[in-house]
N, C-alpha and C positions, 0 to 999 in steps of 0.2 A: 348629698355632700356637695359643696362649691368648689367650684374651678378653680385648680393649681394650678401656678404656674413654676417649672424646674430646671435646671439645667441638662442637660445629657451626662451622664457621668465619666465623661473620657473627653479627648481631645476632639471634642464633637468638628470643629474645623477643619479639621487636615483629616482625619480620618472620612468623611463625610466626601471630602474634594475627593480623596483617593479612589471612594465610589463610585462616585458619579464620573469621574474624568479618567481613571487607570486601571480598575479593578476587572471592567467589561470594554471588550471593542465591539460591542454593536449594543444599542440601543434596547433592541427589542428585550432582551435577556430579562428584565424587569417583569414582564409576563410571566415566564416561565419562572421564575423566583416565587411569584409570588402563587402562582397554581403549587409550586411544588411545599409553599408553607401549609397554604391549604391541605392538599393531599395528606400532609402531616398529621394535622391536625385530627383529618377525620380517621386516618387510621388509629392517632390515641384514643378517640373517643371508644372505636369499635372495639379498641383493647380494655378499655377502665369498663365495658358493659359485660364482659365477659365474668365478671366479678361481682357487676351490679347493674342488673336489669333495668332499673328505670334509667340508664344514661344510654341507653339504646339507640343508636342512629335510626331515624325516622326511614319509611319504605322510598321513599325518592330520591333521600342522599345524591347530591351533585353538588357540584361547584357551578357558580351561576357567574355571566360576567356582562356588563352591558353598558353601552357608552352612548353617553348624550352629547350632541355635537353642538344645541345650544347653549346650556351651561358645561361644552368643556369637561366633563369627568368621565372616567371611569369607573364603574365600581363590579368589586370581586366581592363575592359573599358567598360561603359555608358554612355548614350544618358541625362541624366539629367539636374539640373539646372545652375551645373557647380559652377564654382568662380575664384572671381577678384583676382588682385597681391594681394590686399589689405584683400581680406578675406581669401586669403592661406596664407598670415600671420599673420594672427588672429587666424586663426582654426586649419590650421598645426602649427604655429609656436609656438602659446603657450598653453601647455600640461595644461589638463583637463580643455581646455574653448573650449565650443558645439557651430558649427553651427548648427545643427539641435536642441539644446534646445535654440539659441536665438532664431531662424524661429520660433519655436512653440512659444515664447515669445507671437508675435507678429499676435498670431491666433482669438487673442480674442475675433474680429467682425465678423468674418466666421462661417459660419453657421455649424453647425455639420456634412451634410451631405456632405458637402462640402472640408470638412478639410482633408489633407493626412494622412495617418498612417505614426508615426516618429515614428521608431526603436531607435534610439542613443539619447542617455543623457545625458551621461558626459565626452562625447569627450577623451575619451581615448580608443577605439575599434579598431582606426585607429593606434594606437602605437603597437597593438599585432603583426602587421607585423613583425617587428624588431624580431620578436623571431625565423622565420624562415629566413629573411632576411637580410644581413650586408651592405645594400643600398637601399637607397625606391626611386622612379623619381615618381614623381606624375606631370601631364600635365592637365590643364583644362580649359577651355574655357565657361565662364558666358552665359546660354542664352540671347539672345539682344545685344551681344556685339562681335565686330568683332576679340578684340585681345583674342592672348593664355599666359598662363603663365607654367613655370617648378619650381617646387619647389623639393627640393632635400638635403637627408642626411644620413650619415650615424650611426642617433644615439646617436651619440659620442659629443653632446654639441652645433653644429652647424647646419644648416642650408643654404641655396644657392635659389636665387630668381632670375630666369630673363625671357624673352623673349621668346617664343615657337611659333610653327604654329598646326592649327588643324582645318581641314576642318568642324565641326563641333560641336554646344555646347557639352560637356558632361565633363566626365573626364576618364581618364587612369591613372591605375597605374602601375609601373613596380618593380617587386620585381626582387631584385638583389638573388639566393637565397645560403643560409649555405651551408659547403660541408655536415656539419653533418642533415640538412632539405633536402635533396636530393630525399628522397623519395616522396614530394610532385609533385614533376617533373613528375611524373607516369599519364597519363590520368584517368586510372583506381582510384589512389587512389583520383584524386581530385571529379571525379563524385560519389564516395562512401561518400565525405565528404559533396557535394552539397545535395544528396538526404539525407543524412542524416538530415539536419540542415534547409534545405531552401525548402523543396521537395515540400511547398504549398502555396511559395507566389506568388502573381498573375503575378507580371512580370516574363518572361521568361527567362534564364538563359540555356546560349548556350554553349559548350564547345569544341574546335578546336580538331578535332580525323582528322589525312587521309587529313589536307589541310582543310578541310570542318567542319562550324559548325554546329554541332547539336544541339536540346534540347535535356535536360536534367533532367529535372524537370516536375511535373506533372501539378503544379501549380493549382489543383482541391483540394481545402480546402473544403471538403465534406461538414463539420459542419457548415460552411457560407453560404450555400445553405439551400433554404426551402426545406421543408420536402415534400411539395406536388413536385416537380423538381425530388427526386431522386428515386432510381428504388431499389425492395426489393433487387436485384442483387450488386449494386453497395454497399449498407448497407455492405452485405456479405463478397465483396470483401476488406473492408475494413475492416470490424472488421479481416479478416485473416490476412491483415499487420498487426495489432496492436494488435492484440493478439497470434498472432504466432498458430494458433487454425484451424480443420478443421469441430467443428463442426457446427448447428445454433446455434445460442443466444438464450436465453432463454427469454431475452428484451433487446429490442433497447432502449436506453434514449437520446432521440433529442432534447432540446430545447435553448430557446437566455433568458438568464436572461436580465432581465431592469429595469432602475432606476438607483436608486444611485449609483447600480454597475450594469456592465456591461460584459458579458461575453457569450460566445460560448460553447456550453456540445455535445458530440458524448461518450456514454460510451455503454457499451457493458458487462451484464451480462451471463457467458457462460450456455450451459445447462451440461455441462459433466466435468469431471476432467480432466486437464491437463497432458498430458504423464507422466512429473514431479509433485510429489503429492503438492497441496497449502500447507499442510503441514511444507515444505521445504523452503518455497519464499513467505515472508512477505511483499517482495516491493509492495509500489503501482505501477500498471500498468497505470496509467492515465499519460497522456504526457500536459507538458505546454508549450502552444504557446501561444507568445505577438506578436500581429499582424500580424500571418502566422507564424513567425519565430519561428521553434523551441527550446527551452531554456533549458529544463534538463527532464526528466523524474525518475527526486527526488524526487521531492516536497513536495510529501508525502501528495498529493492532498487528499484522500482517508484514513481511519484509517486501521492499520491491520486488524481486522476483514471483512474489505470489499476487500483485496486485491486480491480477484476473479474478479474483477470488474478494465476492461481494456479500455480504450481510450481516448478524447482528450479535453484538455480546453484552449480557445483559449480566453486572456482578453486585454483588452489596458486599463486597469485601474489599472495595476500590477505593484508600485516604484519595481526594482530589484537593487541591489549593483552596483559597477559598473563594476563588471566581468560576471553579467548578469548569472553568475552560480551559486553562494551562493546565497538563496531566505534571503531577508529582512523577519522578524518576524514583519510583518507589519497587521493592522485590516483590511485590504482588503484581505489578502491572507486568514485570518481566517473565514472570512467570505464569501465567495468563497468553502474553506473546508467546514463550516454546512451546505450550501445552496446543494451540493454535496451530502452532507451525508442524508438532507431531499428527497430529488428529489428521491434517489435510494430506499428510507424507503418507500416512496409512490409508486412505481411500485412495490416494493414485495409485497406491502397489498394488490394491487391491483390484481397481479398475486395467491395471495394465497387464491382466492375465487377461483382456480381451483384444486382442491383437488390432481387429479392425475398427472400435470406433474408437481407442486410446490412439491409435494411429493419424485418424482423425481430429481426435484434440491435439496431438503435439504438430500439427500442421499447422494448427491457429496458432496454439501459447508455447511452443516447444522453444522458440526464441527465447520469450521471455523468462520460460523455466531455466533455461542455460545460465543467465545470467545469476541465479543462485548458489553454481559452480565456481562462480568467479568472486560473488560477493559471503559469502558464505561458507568458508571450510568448515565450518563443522556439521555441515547437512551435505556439503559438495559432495561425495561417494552415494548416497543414499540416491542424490538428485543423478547422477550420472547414470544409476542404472536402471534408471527409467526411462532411459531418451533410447532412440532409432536413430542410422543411421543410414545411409547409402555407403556400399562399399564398391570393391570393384569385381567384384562375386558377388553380392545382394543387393535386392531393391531397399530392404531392410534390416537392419541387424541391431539388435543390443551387445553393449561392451562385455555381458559374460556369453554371448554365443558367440562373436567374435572369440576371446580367450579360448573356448570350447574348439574352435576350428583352428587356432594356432600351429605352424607345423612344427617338427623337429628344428631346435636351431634355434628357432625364432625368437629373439630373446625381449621383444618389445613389440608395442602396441605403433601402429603406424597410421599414421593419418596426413591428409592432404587439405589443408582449406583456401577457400577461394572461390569465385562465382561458378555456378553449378554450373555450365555445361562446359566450361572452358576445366573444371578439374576432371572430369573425364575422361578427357584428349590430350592432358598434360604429360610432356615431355618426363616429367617427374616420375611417373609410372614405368615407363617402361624395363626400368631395370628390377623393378619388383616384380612386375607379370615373369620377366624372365627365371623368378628365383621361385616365381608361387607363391609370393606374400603377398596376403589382401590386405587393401589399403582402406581406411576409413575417409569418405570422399563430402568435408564438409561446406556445406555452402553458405551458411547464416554469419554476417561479418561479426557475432559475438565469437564463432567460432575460432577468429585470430586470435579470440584472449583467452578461456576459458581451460586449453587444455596445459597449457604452460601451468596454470594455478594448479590443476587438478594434480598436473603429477605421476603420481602414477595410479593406475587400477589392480586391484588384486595382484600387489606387487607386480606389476608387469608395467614397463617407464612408456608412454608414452611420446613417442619421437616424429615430429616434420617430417616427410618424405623430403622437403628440401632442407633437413640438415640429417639427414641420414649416408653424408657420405661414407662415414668409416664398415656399413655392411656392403660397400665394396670395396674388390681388390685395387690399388691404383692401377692405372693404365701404363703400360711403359710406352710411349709415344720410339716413333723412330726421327733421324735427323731429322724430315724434314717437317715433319709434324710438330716437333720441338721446336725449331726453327720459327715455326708460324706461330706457338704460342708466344712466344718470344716478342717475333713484330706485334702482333695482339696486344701486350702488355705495355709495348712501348708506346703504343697510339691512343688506347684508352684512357693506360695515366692511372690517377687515383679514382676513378668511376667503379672501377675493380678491387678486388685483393689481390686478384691472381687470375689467370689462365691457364686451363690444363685439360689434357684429354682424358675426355669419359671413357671411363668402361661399361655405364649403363645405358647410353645412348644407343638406341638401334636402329626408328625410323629419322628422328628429329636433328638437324643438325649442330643445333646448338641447345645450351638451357644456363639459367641461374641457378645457383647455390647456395645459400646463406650460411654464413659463420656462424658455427660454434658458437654458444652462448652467449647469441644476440637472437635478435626477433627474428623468425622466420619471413618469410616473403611474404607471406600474406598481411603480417601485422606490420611489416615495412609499406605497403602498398598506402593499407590505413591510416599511417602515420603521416607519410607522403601527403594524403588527400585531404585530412585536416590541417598541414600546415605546420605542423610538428617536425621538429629534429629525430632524426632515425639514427639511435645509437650504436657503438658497436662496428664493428668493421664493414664496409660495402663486398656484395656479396663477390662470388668465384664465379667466372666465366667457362662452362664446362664445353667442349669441341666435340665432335666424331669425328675423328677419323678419315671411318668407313661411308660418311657420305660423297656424293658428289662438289656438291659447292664446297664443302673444305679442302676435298681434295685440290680442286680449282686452282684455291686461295694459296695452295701451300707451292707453287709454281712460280708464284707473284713475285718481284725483288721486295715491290711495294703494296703494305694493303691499309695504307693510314685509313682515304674513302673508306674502305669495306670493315671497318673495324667498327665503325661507330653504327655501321648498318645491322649488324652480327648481333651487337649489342640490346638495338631496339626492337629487332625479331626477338628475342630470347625476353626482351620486356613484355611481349606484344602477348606470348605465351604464355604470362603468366596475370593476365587481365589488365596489365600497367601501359601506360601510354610513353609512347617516345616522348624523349627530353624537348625534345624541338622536333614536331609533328610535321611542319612546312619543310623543312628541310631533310624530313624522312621519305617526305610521299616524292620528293625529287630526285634524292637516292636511287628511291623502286621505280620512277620513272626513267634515271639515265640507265641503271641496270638492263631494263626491259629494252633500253633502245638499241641497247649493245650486244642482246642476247639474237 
């Protein structure tokens, strides 16, 4: 038959621009498009043989791909089910209409296990060509049918249909390719793009090095595999591709979600911290594959708080846009996300009935896992009662053996945070040691934010050791104690709320307080050091007494000097630095001269 020449059947221009200029941010994605039509294709074929033995995939079935650097092309060629003049100008000729979503049209009666995995959807994967190429030939030949057809364009509003030879069903493509796509020509950079994108689906994918093809692909989708088949080695080997990591995991999580959705899990909890601190890299590390094919490592499968937590979910129940990179905000995908987020919640509980090496992982990621607490109320209780603390009774405790140890009275859970060995030794404690309430002693600065979200623990509130004044009695100060709070308050100013004598102070002479429903000291300190406004009233200036130096003080007519000294001590104790540091160390200097 002689060569037609037609139009595209749609707004071939601006749809075509859309392609090639908007639809993909990276170039390369045209590969992977056109492997994953391929892969298509051959799975129809192996589907329509099931039915009818002579359309059999041949025993070497691959995708072949191989690029000539002096004429400039590419070409991708398979063994698949091919297509008529009639349906390369239906499916090439007019832009955003799927053969591979009518074939699925038409799945209905086939049984499930029986159906191919179709990659392509909305028939435009096939147009990413153009963005490396300024001429596409496509040849292909229907299985069952003895003729070939060329269809051919370059893009630009037209198309050409005739006649071809081809010893056997599949298709070829030949990319004509850009001078400025030239790097694609590179063997190296197209097998960097294959194992990138294609490296686990079952067909094989060969690529012309030296005259000869090779594979290239590993084509072993770990996670498709039962669990009883694979070897603790091979686990290994894989979580070190995909987590870039050389140590063990600390859990492997294998399983095949079923039902109403459908999906594949290989994740990998590590035991050790990364070279680079989690701190630093919030991404999730879990990669999405649809059908083998891999699709983006965005997806943001995993929340921040878990993105310690590295490897792969592989679904065919995923609608994706049609550039197959921007994920739809669709109820599959979110769902997908909690079923993820339960599965990992249930191996740490499971894992942390081993006291000493979950001990060991929440030393690496136990940071990170806090911050779930705070971003997350609806996992926050589950995530809390998993974590360890120092208190001032244990090296280690969890929030229900704390509750478990609670005494008579005690109407709340108390905790202290701030840098680890300065909370220890804090003035803050002492009026608890004196009552025999253990205090939770945290050091992680997520720790200034998390417990205010959390709230409270198995009904029991949650309270700062420095806004726990009201579990003491006030003090009743005598005249002259009164007296000195008094100067105190007048020489400080608004740096204070107040001045007043402790009743929990025993060794320390002085300490802060924070008001009532504002941030406690710690998240003030924080706030302070990034530069932030610290809301809410400035904290209470708490006295002894029963010390010497206040006693001292309280003889004084005048204690304006010593007031602002008083102040930066009780700073000094709670990790924060004097307002004016040169004029502090001057202070303790003339003090010491005069002592």
């Amino acid at each position: 038959m002689a060569e037609e020449t037609h139009n595209f059947g749609t707004e071939v221009g601006r749809l075509l621009d859309l392609v090639v200029h908007s639809l993909y941010s990276d170039r390369e994605i045209f590969l992977r498009e056109l492997v994953a039509n391929a892969a298509d294709a051959t799975d129809k074929r192996r589907f329509l043989a099931l039915s009818d033995e002579t359309l059999a995939l041949p025993d070497n079935a691959a995708i072949r791909i191989s690029a000539d650097k002096a004429a400039r092309t590419i070409r991708i060629e398979d063994c698949g089910v091919g297509m008529t003049r009639e349906e390369m100008a239906e499916n090439l000729g007019t832009i955003a209409r799927s053969g591979t979503a009518a074939f699925a049209a038409n799945l209905g009666a086939a049984k499930p296990e029986d159906r191919p995995s179709l990659i392509g959807q909305f028939g435009v994967g096939f147009y990413s060509a153009f963005m490396v190429a300024e001429k596409v030939e496509v040849v292909s030949r229907k299985a069952g049918h003895d003729e070939a057809c060329e269809w051919a364009s370059d893009g630009k509003g037209q198309y050409t249909l005739g006649s071809a030879t081809r010893e056997a069903p599949g298709t070829t493509i030949l990319l004509h390719i850009k001078h400025d796509a030239e790097e694609f020509l590179e063997p190296l950079r197209l097998k960097t793009i294959i194992r990138k994108w294609a490296d686990h689906i079952a067909l094989p994918i060969e690529l012309e090095e030296d005259g000869k093809f090779e594979a290239v692909t590993s084509g072993t989708a770990l996670w498709r595999r039962s669990k009883s088949e694979i070897k603790p080695e091979e686990y290994q080997d894989f979580y070190r591709h995909v987590a870039h990591s050389f140590d063990e995991p600390f859990a492997t999580i294998h399983w095949r979600a079923e039902g109403t959705l459908e999906f594949s899990a290989l994740l990998f909890i590590p035991s050790e911290k990364p070279f680079f601190p989690v701190e630093d890299d919030r991404e999730s590390k879990v990669r999405l594959h649809v059908k083998r094919m891999f699709i983006t490592d965005r997806a943001e499968l995993l929340p921040r708080w878990l993105s310690f937590v590295s490897g792969v979910v592989d679904t065919e129940d995923l609608p994706l846009n049609v550039s197959r990179e921007i994920l739809q905000s669709t109820p599959v995908l979110e769902k997908i996300r909690k079923a993820l987020v339960n599965r990992v919640l249930t191996e740490l509980k499971a894992k942390a009935k081993e006291p000493e090496s979950f001990g060991k992982f929440l030393e690496a990621f136990g940071p990170v896992l806090k911050e779930g607490i705070y971003e997350d109320t609806g996992h926050a209780a589950e995530i809390a009662a998993l974590l360890r603390f120092a208190s001032t009774t244990e090296a280690a405790t969890t929030l229900d053996e704390y509750v478990g140890r609670m005494k008579e009275g005690q109407e709340a859970i108390y905790y202290l945070s701030g840098e680890g060995a300065l909370t220890k030794t804090s003035p803050q404690l002492e009026g608890f040691a004196e009552k025999g309430f253990e205090v939770l002693l945290l050091a992680d600065p997520i720790d200034a934010f998390w417990p205010q979200r959390l709230g409270t623990y198995k009904e029991k509130k949650l309270v700062s050791a420095s806004q726990a004044g009201g579990l003491f009695e006030e003090a009743k100060p005598d005249d002259q104690v009164a007296a000195l709070c008094a100067k105190l308050q007048d020489a400080l100013g608004d740096k204070v709320s107040g001045v007043a004598a402790s009743s929990r102070l025993k060794d320390s002479p002085v300490m802060l307080v924070a008001a009532e429903g504002g941030p406690d000291l710690a998240m003030q300190k924080l706030l302070k050091r990034a530069g932030r406004p610290v809301f809410g009233l400035p904290p209470r200036l708490e006295i002894n007494p029963a010390h010497p130096l206040i006693a001292s003080l309280g003889e004084r007519e005048s204690v304006a000097s010593e007031a602002g000294l008083l102040l930066d001590l009780a700073r000094l104790q709670e990790g924060d630095l004097p307002d004016e540091p040169a004029s502090f160390v001057k202070s303790i200097a003339m003090a010491l001269a005069k002592a």
